[in-house]
C-alpha positions, 0 to 999 in steps of 0.5 A: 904510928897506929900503934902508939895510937892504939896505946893512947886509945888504951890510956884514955879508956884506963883514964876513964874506966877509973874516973868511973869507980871513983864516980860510982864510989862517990854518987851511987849507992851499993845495989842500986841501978845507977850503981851497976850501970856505972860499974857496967860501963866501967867494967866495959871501958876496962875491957875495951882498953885492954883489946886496944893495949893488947894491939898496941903491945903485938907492935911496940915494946911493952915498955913503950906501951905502959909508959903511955898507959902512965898518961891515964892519969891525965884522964882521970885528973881531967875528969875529976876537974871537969865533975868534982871541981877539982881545984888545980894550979894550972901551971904546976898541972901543965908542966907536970903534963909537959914533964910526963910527956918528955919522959914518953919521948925518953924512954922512947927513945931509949928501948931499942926495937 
């Protein structure tokens, strides 16, 4: 079980390692010190993720383990909502939520390990 935790850790990272060049390409200017802090911090998260994908994937199949890095994508959107404003319809936003996560448990159930 620790391991698709591991997997979630990596998506979360993902999620916001993107969020964080979409950030810096929006709020900073080239050269500047918010610049390379934002990208350092991005560039640390990217690395964080992949030591917590690298240990999720010695366990699950790779298939499993990029699926729920798929799940990033809630990360990001969730964090464009929550800065940006993003405007969203709740519903469509949550049964596309429900529908990934029924996906997860499909294919998961599908690679046999």
């Amino acid at each position: 079980m620790k391991y698709y935790l591991y997997s979630v850790i990596g998506a979360i990272l993902t999620g916001l390692h993107l969020f964080g060049i979409k950030y810096s390409a929006k709020n900073s200017i080239l050269g500047t010190t918010k610049f390379y802090l934002i990208i350092g911090i991005s560039f640390f998260l990217w690395l964080i993720s992949r030591v917590f994908i690298y240990l999720s994937s010695l366990h699950l199949p790779i298939t499993i383990t990029h699926m729920i890095l798929n799940l990033s994508i809630i990360i990001s959107t969730l964090c464009s909502i929550l800065v940006y404003k993003t405007k969203v319809k709740p519903f469509l936003f949550l049964f596309g939520i429900l529908f990934m996560l029924i996906g997860v448990y499909i294919i998961e159930k599908s690679v046999l390990y």
